[in-house]
C-alpha positions as CSV (number, residue, x, y, z in Angstrom):
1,X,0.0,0.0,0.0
2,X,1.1,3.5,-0.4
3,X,2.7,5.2,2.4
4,X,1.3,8.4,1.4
5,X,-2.5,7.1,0.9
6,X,-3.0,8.0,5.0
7,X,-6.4,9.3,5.9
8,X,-8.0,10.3,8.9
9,X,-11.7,10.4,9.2
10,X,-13.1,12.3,12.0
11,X,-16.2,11.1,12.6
12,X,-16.2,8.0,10.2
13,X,-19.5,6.6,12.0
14,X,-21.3,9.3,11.0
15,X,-23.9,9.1,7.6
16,X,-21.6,10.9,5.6
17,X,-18.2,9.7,7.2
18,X,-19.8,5.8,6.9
19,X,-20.1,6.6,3.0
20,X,-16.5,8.5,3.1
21,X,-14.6,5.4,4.1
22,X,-16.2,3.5,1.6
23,X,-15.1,5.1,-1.0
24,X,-11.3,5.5,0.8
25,X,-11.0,2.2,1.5
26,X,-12.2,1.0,-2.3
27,X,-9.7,3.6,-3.8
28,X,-6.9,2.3,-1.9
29,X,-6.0,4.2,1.3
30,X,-5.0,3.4,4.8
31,X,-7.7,4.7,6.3
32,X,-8.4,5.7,10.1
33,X,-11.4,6.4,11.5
34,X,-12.7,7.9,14.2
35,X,-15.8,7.1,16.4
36,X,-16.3,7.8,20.3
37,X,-18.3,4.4,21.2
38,X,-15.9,1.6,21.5
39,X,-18.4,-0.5,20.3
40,X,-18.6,0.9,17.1
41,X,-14.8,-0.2,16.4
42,X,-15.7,-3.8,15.0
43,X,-17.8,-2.0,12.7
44,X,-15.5,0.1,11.2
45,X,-13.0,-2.7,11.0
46,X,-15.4,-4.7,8.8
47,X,-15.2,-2.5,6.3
48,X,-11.4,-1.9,6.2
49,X,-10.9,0.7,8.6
50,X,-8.7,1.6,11.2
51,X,-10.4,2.2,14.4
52,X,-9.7,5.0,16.7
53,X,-11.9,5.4,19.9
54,X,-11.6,9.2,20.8
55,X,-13.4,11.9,22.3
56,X,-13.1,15.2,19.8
57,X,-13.3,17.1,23.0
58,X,-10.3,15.7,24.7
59,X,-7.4,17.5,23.0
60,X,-5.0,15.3,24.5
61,X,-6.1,12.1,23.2
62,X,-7.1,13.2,20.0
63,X,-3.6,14.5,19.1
64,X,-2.1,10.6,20.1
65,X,-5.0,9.3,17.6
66,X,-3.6,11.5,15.0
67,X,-0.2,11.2,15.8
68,X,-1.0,7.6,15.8
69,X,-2.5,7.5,12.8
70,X,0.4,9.2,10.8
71,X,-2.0,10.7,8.3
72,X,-0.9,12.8,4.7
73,X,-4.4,14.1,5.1
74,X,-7.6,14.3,7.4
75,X,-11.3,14.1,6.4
76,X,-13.8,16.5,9.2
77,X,-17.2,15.2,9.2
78,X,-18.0,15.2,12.5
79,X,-22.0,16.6,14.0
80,X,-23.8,15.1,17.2
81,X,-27.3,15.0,15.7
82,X,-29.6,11.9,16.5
83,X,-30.2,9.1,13.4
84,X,-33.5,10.1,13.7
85,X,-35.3,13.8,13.4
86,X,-37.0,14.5,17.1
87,X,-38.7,18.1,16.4
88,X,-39.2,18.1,20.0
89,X,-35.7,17.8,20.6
90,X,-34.1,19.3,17.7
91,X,-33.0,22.9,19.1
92,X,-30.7,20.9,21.8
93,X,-29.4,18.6,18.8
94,X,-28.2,21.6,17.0
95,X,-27.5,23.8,20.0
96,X,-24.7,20.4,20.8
97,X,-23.7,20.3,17.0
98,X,-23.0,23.8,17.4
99,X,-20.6,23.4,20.4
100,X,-18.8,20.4,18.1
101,X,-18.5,22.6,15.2
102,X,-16.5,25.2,17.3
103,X,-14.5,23.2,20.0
104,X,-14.0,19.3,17.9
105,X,-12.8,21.4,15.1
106,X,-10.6,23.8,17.0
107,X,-9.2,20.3,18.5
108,X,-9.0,18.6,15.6
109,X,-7.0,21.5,13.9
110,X,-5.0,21.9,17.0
111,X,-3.5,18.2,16.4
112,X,-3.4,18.8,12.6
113,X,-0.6,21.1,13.2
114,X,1.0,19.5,15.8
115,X,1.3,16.9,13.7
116,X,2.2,18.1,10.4
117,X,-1.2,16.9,8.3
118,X,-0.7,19.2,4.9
119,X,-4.2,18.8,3.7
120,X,-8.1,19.1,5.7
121,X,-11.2,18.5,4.5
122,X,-14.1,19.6,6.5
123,X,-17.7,19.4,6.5
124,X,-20.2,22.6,6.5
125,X,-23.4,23.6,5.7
126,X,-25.0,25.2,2.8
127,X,-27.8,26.6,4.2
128,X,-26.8,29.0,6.6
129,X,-26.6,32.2,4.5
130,X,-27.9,35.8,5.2
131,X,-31.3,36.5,3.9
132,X,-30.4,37.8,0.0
133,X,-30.4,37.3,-3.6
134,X,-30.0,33.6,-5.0
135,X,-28.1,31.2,-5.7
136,X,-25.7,31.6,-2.7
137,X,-22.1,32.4,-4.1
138,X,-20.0,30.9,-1.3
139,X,-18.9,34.8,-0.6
140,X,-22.6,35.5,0.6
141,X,-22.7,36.5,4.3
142,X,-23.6,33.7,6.7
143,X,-26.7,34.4,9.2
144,X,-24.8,35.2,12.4
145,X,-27.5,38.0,13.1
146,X,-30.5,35.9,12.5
147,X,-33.6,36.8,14.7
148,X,-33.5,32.9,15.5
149,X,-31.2,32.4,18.1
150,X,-30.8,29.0,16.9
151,X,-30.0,29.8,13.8
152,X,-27.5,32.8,14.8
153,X,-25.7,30.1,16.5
154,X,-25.2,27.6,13.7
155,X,-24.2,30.4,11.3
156,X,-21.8,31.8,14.0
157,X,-20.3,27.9,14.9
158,X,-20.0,27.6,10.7
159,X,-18.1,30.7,10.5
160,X,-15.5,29.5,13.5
161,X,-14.8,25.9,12.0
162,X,-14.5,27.5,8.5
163,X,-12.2,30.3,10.0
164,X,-9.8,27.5,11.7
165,X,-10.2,25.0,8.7
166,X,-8.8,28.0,6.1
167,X,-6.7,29.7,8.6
168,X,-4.4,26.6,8.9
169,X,-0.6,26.0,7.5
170,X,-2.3,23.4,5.1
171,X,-4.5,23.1,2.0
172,X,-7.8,24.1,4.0
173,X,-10.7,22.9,1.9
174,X,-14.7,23.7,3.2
175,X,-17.4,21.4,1.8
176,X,-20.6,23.4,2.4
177,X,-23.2,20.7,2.3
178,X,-26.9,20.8,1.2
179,X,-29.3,19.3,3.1
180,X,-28.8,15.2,3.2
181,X,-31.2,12.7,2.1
182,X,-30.7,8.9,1.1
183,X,-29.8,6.3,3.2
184,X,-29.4,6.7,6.9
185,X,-30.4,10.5,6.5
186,X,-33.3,12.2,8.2
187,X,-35.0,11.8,4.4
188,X,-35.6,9.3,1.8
189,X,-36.4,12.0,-0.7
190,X,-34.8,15.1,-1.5
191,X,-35.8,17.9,0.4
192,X,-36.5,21.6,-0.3
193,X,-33.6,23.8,-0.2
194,X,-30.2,22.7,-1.6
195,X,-30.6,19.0,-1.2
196,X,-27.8,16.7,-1.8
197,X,-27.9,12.8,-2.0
198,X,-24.9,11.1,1.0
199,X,-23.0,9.9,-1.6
200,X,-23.2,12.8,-3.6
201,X,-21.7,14.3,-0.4
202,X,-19.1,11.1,0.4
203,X,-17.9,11.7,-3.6
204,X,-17.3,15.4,-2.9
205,X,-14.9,14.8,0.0
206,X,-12.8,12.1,-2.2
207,X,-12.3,14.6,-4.8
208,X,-11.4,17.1,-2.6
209,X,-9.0,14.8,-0.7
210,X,-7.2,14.9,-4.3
211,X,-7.9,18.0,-6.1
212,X,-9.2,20.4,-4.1
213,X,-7.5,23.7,-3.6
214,X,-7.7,26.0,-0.2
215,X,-11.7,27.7,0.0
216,X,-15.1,26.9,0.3
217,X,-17.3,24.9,-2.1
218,X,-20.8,24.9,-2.1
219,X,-22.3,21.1,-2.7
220,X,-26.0,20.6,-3.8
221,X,-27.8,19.6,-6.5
222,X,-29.2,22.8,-8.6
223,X,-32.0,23.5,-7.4
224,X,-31.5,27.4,-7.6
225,X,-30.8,28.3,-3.7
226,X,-26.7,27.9,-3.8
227,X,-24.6,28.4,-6.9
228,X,-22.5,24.8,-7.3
229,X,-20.1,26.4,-10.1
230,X,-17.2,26.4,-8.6
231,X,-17.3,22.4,-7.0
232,X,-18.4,21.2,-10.6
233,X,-15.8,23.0,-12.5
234,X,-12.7,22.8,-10.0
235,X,-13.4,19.6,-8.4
236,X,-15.0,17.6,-11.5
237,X,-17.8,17.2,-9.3
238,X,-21.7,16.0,-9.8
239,X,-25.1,15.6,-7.7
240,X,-25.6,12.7,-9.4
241,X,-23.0,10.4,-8.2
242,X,-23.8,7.1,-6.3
243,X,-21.9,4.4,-4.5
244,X,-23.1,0.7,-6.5
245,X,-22.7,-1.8,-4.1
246,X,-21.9,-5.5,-5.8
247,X,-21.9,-7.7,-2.6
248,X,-19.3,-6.9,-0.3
249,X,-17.5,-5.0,-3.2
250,X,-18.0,-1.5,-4.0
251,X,-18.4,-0.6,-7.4
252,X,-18.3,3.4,-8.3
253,X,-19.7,5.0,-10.9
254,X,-17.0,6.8,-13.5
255,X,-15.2,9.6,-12.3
């Protein structure tokens, strides 16, 4: 195997992350994985990954795991939302995912530069932007001064992981993600507003693992709320990828 194919997925149990790996693993790189239940290790070994058990909020350990890990690279697709939408609960879910965003990342970034990772990928969202004129250019303000505390909160937490994510001695890249449907998402169909398909998210963090350059993408399919110019022409990229599965062998669709 080559050295150099070293990945580390934070948050590789997640629905995006599980997808991620899959497509890591099949292209032929070492890949490590994060997941904070140690029972979730054997599942990531089944499919060819490296486990790590780690906390994103203990700095400490997460540097070993990366240190560990000895990784060219590392993939951020880490949230703490529940597998299943609670309405009732959903305003602590993001209110936690927030605090993630902000502390996991500055951690995770911490321990990039301590140990000399030269390329980050990390996971945002596409559907935070100031009230405005669309499609979203990925200059458009975000909503830090929403009305909606909530919503202030998110923008505010995307603008701090972006910030460390492009402010780092590395090739930064932000994937700001549409919102997810297909399998193990909150939806089996698309829904309104800059939806994009898991794998069409899992395929956008591959190619940016290999040819994307410091910013921030939008990813979505075309719906007309975000503009997805610059991820289709720079990173090759299209909402209508799909992971085949044949078996217990995965089978991509063309690049």
């Amino acid at each position: 195997m080559n050295s150099e194919k070293r990945v580390f997925v934070a948050g590789a149990t997640g629905v995006i992350g599980r997808a991620v790996c899959t497509l890591l693993v099949a292209d032929g790189w070492h890949v490590t994985g994060t997941t904070r239940r140690a029972e979730a290790a054997h599942e990531l070994e089944t499919v060819g990954v490296e486990p790590a058990v780690v906390d994103m909020f203990h700095a400490d350990a997460l540097r070993t795991a990366v240190l560990n890990a000895r990784p060219t690279a590392v993939i951020h697709q880490l949230t703490d939302l529940p597998k299943r939408l609670d309405p009732m609960n959903l305003k602590e879910a993001l209110m936690r995912n927030a605090l993630l965003r902000e502390v996991g990342t500055k951690n995770l970034i911490d321990a990039c530069i301590a140990c000399g990772v030269g390329h980050v990928v990390a996971q945002s969202i596409a559907f935070a932007y100031a009230p405005g004129p669309q499609p979203f250019t990925e200059d458009a303000p975000l909503n830090v001064h929403a009305s909606d505390p909530v919503a202030a909160r998110t923008a505010s937490a995307v603008r701090i992981l972006e910030s460390l994510v492009l402010a780092g001695p590395f090739r930064g890249v932000v994937l700001r993600y549409g919102k997810l449907y297909g399998p193990g998402t909150w939806a089996a169909t698309p829904p309104i507003g800059a939806p994009l398909h898991v794998d069409a998210a899992a395929d956008a963090a591959r190619r940016a693992l290999l040819h994307g350059e410091t910013g921030v993408y939008n990813v979505a399919e075309p719906d007309g709320m975000v503009s997805i110019v610059k991820v289709v022409h720079q990173l090759g990229w299209s909402p209508d990828f799909r992971i085949r599965r044949a078996g217990e062998q995965v089978v991509r669709l063309p690049d």
